[in-house]
N, C-alpha and C positions, 0 to 999 in steps of 0.2 A: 504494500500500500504506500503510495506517494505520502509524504507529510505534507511540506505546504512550503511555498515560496512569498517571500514576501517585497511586493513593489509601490514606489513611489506611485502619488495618483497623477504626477505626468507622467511619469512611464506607462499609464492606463488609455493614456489621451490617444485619439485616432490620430491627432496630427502632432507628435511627439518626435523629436529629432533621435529619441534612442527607447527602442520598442522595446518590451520583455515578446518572445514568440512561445505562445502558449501551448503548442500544439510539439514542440519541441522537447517538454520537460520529461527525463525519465530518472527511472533509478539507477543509480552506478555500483553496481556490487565486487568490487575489486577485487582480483584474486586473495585465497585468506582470510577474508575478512565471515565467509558463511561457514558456519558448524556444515556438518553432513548429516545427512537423515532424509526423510519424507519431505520435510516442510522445512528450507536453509532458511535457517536467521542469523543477525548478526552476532557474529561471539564477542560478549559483552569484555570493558574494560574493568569492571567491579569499583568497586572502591566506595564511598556513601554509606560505609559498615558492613560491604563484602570485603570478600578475599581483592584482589588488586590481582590480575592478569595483563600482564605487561604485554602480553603476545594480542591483545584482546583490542575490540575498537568500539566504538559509542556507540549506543544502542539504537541506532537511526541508521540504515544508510545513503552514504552522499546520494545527493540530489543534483544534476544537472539542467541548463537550460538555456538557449541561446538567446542572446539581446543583439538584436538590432542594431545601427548606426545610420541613418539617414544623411 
């Protein structure tokens, strides 16, 4: 599942010198970064009163998405 991206509301404007392209946005799951199994999720970094997994990355993954330049 996508989280969410967040843009200025001229970067919303139709007539905006630097677009966000919506239709662009996906998830970047980087070698590494998915457990294995049935359902790959991210293998978490811990810490906030877990164990602390230094091999481990944030419980989100990256999100990319292409902006525009007019």
């Amino acid at each position: 599942m996508l989280d969410q991206f967040l843009v200025n509301k001229n970067m919303a404007k139709q007539n905006s010198l630097i677009k966000a392209e919506p239709k662009s946005a996906q998830i970047l799951p980087l070698p590494g970064m998915t457990s294995t199994g049935r359902y790959p999720e991210p293998v978490p970094f811990g810490g906030m009163g877990k164990k602390v997994n230094e091999a481990g990355f944030s419980d989100h993954f990256p999100i990319g998405m292409t902006v525009l330049i007019n």
